[in-house]
C-alpha positions as CSV (number, residue, x, y, z in Angstrom):
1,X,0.0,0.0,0.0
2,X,1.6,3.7,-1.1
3,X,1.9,6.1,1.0
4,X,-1.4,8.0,0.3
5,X,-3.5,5.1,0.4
6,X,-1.9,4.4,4.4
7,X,-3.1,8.4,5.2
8,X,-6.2,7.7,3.8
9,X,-7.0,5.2,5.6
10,X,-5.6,6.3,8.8
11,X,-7.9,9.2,8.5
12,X,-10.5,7.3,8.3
13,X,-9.5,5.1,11.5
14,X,-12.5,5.1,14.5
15,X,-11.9,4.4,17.7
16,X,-15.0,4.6,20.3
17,X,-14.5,5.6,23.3
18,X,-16.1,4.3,26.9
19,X,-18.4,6.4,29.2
20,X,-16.8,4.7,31.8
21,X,-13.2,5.1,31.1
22,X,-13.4,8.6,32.2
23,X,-15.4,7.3,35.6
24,X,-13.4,6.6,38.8
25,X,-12.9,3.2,39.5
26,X,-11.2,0.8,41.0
27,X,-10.8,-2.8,41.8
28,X,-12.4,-5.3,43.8
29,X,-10.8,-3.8,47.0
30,X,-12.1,-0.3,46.3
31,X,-12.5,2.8,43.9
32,X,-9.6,5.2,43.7
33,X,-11.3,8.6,43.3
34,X,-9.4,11.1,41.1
35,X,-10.8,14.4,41.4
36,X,-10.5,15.5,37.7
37,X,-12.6,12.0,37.0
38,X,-16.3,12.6,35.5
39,X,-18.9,12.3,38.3
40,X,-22.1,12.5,35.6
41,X,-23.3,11.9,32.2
42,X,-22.6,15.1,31.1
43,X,-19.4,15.3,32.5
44,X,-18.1,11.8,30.7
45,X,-19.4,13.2,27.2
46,X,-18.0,16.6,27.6
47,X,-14.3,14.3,28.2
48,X,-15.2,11.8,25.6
49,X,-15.4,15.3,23.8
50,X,-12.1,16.4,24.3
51,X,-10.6,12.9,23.1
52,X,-12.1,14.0,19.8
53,X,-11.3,16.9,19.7
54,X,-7.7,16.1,20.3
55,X,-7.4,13.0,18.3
56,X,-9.9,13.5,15.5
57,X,-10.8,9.8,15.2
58,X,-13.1,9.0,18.3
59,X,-16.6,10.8,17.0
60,X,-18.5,8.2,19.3
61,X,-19.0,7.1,22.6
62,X,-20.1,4.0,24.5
63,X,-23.0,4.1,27.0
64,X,-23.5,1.8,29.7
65,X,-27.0,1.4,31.5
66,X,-28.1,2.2,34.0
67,X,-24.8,3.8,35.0
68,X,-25.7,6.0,32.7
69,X,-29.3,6.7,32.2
70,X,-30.6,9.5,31.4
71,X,-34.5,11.2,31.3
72,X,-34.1,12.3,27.8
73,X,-32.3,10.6,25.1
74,X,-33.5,12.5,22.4
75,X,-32.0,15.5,24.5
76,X,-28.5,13.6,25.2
77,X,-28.4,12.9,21.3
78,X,-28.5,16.6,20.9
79,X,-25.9,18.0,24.2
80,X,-23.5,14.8,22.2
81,X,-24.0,16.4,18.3
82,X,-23.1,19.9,20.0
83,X,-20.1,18.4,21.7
84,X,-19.0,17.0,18.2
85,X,-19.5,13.9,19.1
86,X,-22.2,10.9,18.9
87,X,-23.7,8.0,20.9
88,X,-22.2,4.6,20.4
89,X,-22.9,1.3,21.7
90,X,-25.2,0.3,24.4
91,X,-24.1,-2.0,26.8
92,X,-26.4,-3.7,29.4
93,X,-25.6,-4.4,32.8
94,X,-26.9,-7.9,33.5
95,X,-24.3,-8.6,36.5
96,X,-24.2,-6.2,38.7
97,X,-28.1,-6.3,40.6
98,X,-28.1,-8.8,43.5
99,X,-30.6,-10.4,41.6
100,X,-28.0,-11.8,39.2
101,X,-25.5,-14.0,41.9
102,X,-26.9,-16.7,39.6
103,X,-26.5,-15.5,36.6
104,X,-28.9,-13.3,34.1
105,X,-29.8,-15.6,30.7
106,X,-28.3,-18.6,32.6
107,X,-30.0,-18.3,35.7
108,X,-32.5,-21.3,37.1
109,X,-35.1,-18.5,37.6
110,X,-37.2,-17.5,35.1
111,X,-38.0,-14.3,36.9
112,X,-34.5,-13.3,36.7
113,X,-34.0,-14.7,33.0
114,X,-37.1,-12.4,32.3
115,X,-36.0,-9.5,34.3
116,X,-33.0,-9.3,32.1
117,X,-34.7,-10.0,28.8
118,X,-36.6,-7.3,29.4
119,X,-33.3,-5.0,30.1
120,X,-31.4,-5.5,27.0
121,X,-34.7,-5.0,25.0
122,X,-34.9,-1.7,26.8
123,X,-31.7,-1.2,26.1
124,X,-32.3,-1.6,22.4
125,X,-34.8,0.9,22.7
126,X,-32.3,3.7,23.8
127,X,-29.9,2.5,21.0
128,X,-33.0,3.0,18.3
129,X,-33.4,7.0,20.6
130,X,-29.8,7.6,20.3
131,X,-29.3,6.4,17.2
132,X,-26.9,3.8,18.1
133,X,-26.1,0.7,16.0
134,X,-24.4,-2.1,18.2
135,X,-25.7,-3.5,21.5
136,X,-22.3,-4.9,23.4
137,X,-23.5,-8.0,25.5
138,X,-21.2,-9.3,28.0
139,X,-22.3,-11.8,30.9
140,X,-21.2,-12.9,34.2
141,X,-23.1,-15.9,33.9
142,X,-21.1,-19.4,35.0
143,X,-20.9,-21.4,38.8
144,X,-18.0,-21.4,40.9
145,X,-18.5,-25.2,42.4
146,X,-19.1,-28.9,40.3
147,X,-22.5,-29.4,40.5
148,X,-24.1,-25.9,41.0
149,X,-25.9,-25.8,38.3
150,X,-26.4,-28.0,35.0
151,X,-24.5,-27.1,31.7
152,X,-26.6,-27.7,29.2
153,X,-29.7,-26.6,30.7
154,X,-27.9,-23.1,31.1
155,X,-27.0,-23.2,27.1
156,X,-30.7,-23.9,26.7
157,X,-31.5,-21.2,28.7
158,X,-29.0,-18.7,27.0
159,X,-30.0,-19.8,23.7
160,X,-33.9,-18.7,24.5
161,X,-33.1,-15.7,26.4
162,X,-30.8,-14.1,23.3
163,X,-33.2,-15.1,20.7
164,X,-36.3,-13.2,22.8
165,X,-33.3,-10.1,22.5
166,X,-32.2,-10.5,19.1
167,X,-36.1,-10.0,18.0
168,X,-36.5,-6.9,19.0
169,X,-33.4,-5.4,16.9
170,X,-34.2,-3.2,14.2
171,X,-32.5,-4.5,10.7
172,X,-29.7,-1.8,11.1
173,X,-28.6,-2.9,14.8
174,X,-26.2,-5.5,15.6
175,X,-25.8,-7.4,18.9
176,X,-21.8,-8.1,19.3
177,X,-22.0,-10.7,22.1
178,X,-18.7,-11.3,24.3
179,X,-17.3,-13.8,26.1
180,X,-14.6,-13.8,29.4
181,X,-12.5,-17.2,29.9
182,X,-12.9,-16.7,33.5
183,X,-14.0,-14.6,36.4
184,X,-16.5,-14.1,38.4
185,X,-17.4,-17.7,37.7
186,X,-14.4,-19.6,38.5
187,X,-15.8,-23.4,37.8
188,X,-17.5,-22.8,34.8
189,X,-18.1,-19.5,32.3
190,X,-21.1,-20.1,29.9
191,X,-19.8,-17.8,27.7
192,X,-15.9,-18.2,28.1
193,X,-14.9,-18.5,24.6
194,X,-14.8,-17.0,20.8
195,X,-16.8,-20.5,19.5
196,X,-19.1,-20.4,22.6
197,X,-19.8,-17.1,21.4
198,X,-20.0,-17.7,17.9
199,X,-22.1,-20.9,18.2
200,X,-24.9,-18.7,20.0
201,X,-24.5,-16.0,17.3
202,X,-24.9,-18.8,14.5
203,X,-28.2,-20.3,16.3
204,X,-29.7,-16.8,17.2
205,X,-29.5,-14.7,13.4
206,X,-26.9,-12.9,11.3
207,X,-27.2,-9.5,13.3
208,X,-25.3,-11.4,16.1
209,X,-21.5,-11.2,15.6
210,X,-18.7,-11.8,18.0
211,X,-17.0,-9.4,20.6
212,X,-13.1,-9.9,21.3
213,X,-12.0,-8.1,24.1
214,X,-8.3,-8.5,24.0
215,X,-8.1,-8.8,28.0
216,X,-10.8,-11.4,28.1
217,X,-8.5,-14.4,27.1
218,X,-5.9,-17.0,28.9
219,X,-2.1,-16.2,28.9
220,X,-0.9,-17.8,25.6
221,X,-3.9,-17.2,23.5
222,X,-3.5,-16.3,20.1
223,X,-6.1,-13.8,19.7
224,X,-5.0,-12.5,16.2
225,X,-5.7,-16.3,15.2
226,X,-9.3,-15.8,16.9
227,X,-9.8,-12.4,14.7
228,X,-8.9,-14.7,11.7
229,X,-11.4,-17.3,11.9
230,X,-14.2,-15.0,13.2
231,X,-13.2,-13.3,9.9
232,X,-13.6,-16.0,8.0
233,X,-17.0,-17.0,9.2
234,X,-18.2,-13.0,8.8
235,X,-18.9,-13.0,12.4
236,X,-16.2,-10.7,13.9
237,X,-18.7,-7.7,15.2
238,X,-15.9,-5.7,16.9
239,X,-12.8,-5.3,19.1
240,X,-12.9,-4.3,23.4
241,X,-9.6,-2.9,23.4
242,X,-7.4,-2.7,26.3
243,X,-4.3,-4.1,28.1
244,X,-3.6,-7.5,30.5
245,X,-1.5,-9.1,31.9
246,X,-3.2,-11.9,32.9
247,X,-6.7,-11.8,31.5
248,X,-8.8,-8.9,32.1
249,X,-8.8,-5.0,31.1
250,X,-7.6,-2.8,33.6
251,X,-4.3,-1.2,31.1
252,X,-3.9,0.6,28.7
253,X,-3.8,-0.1,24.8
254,X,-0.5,-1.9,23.8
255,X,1.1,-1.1,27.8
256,X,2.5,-4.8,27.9
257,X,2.1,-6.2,24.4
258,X,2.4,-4.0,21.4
259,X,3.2,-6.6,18.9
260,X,0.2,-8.7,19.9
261,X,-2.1,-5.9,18.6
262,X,0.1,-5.0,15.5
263,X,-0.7,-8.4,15.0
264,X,-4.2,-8.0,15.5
265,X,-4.5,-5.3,13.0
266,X,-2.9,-6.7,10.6
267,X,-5.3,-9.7,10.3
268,X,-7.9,-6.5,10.3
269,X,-6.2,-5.1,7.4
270,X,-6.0,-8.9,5.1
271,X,-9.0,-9.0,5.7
272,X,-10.3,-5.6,4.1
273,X,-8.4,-6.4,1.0
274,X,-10.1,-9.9,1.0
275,X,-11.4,-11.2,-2.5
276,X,-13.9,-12.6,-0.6
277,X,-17.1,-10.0,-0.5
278,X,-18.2,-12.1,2.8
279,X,-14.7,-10.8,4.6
280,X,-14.6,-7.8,2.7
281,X,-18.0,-6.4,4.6
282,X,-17.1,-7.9,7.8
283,X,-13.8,-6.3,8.2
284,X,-15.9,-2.7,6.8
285,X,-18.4,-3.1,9.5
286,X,-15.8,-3.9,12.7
287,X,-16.5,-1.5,15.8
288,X,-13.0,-0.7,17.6
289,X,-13.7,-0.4,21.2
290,X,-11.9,0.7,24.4
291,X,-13.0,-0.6,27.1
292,X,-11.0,-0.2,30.0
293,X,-11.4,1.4,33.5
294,X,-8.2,2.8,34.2
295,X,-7.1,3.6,37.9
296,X,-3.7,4.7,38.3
297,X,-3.1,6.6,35.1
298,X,-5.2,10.1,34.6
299,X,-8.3,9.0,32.4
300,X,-8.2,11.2,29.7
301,X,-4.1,11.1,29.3
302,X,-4.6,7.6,29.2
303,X,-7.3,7.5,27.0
304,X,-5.7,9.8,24.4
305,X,-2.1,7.5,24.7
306,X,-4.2,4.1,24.1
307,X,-6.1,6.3,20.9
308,X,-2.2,7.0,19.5
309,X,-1.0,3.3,20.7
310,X,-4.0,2.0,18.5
311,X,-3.1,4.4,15.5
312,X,0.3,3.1,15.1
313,X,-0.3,-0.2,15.3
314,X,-2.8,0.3,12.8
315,X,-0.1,2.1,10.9
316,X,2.4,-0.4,10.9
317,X,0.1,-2.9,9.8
318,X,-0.8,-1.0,6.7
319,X,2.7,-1.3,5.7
320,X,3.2,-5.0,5.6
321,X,4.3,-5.7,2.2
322,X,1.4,-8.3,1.4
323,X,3.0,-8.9,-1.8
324,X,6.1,-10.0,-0.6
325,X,4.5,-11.9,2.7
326,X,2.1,-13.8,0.4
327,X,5.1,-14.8,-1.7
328,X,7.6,-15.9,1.4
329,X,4.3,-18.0,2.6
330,X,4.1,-20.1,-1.0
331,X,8.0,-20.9,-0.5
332,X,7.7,-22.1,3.0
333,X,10.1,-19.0,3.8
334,X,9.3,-18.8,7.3
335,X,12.2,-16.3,8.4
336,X,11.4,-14.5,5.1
337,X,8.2,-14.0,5.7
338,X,8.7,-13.2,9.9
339,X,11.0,-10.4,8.8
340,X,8.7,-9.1,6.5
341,X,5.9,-8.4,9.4
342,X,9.2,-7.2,11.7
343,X,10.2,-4.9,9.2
344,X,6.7,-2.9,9.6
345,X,6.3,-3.4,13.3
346,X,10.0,-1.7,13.4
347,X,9.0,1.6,11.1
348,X,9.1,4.7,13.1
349,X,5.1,5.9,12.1
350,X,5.1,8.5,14.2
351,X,6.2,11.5,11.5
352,X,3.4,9.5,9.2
353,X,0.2,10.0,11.7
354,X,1.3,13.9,12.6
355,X,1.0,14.1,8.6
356,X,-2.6,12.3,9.6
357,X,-3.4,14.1,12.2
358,X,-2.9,17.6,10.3
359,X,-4.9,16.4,7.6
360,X,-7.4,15.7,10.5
361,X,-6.7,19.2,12.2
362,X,-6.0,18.1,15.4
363,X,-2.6,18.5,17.7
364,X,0.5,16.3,16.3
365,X,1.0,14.9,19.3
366,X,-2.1,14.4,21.3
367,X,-1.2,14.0,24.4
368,X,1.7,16.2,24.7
369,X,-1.0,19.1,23.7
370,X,-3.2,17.5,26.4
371,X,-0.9,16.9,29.3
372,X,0.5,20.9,28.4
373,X,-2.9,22.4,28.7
374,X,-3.7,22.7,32.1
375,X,-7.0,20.8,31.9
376,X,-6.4,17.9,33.9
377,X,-6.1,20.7,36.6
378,X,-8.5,22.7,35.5
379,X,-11.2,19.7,35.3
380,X,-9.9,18.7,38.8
381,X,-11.0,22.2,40.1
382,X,-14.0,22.6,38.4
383,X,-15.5,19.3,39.3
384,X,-14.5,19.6,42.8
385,X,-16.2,23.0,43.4
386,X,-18.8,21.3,41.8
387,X,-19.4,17.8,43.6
388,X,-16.8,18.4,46.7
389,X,-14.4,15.8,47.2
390,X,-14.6,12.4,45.5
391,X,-14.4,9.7,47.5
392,X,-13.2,6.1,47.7
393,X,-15.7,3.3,47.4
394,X,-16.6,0.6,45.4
395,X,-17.9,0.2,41.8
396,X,-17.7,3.0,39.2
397,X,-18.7,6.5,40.7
């Protein structure tokens, strides 16, 4: 790919953004209040705001209910479009109401399987009054001890409860269903894999596609393999992005494994020059995600340096020589075709994406115009005279 072509399409790079990444949180011991951290709805899109505005490639944000309901979504459509930006995805919360120590869709009680039903459809509602095109469904669901509950009857149960959701989608709406190898169930996950995930999306309709969140996986897991074959099938629905070490998403983009992601990305870009129209449109239609909750770094610092991590990755991936990898692959050149992908991963991209970014009219350097604005103080003193003191606790404030 020349040149222009890479600008052109790192110009046209979205990243979405997460309501709650600009939330204090913390971790199962407690929430670390930060007092430049958004305290309301208005506060998290007015940040999510200033991502855009700085990066020029994150016009969307991600709601997640009922953390953040609101009386009026035709009103919060609006205050969004005069921030610049937009609402994205709707995520349900089907984990955190006492109700749900069982599970949600999974759950022996009907009640409870109803209960939550009846959330996610009324969480599609707010996605048709925001004008929002992906639901983002991850569960809790699993049993810590043998015998707790019976497998199959819970894949039954999961199976019903997501068709009763997928029918209420309107024919523009996806639901990108997600999965978590582990944790809080610790015996058993009922969704705890990529072809868990994708069997459910194959039995319940088309508009169902396949959430990787690249924290939600084992140590060892190939996840760019995973991207591949949901690829493949035309059921990769979009990317959680984020950072582990072990397998969850409390880091930033790329903090402890950049090449895993450059990886990622370039199975991404194979599969947007893809012959095959059935990859082709997949790969069009992916949603890239953040979703982390971030507790020691400053949210929208860290935000902005997981949006830059993410554009060079993407970068890099762009200029693999497919030409010349496709070719070391039909001679079995294994070390040819390695240093063809390490020869990419190695480009400095950085003087390519400020050439980007001032097509885009934003900052060359993000974060450096960020961090030398004053705003993280500024915020910090606003929102304090405004809500006194946060305070340490436990969930997202």
């Amino acid at each position: 790919m020349d040149t222009a072509a890479v600008i052109a399409a790192l110009c046209q790079q979205r990243i979405e953004t997460p309501s709650w990444g600009y939330a204090n949180s913390g971790t199962r011991f407690g929430t670390f209040a930060q007092p430049a951290a958004a305290r309301t709805l208005d506060e998290k899109l007015e940040d999510a705001a200033e991502v855009h505005r700085l990066t020029g490639v994150c016009p969307t944000v991600a709601l997640h209910i009922p953390w953040d309901r609101c009386d009026d979504w035709g009103a919060l459509k609006k205050k969004a479009a005069g921030l610049g930006i937009r609402i994205g995805a709707i995520n349900p919360n089907v984990f955190q109401d006492p109700c749900y120590a069982r599970g949600s869709l999974g759950n022996p009680d009907v009640a409870v399987r109803a209960k939550a039903v009846a959330h996610m459809r009324d969480c599609i509602a707010i996605a048709t009054a925001t004008g929002s095109e992906c639901i983002s469904l991850w569960f809790a669901d699993g049993t810590n001890y043998p015998g707790q509950d019976d497998f199959r009857a819970r894949k039954r149960r999961f199976e019903d409860g997501l068709r009763e959701v997928y029918a209420a989608l309107a024919p523009n709406q996806r639901l990108l269903v997600e999965y978590k190898c582990f944790e809080p169930a610790f015996y058993h996950t009922d969704l705890a894999d990529w072809g868990t995930s994708l069997l459910m999306c194959q039995k319940i309709g088309p508009q169902a596609q396949v959430l990787v969140d690249t924290g939600h996986h084992l140590p060892g897991a190939n996840i760019e393999h995973i991207v591949a074959l949901l690829l493949d099938e035309g059921r990769l629905g979009g990317f959680h992005f984020n950072g582990r070490k072990y397998a969850d998403d409390d880091l930033t983009l790329g903090s402890i494994n950049p090449y895993e992601l450059f990886l990622i990305f370039c199975e991404t870009v194979k599969g947007a020059l893809a012959t095959d129209a059935r990859v082709k449109t997949c790969s069009e239609k992916i949603a890239y995600m953040f979703d982390h909750s971030l507790v020691d770094k400053p949210k929208i610092a860290a935000t902005i340096q997981s949006v830059m991590i993410a554009q060079e990755a993407y970068a890099k991936a762009l200029l693999v020589d497919q030409k010349a990898l496709a070719a070391a692959q039909v001679r079995g050149d294994i070390v040819g075709a390695e240093e063809v992908l390490k020869d990419a991963f190695a480009t400095d991209v950085r003087p390519l994406l400020a050439q980007v970014r001032t097509k885009l009219g934003v900052p060359e350097n993000p974060l450096q115009a960020w961090r030398a604005s004053g705003g993280e103080a500024k915020r910090a003193s606003e929102r304090e005279a405004r809500h006194g003191k946060a305070k340490a606790g436990g969930g997202f404030q």
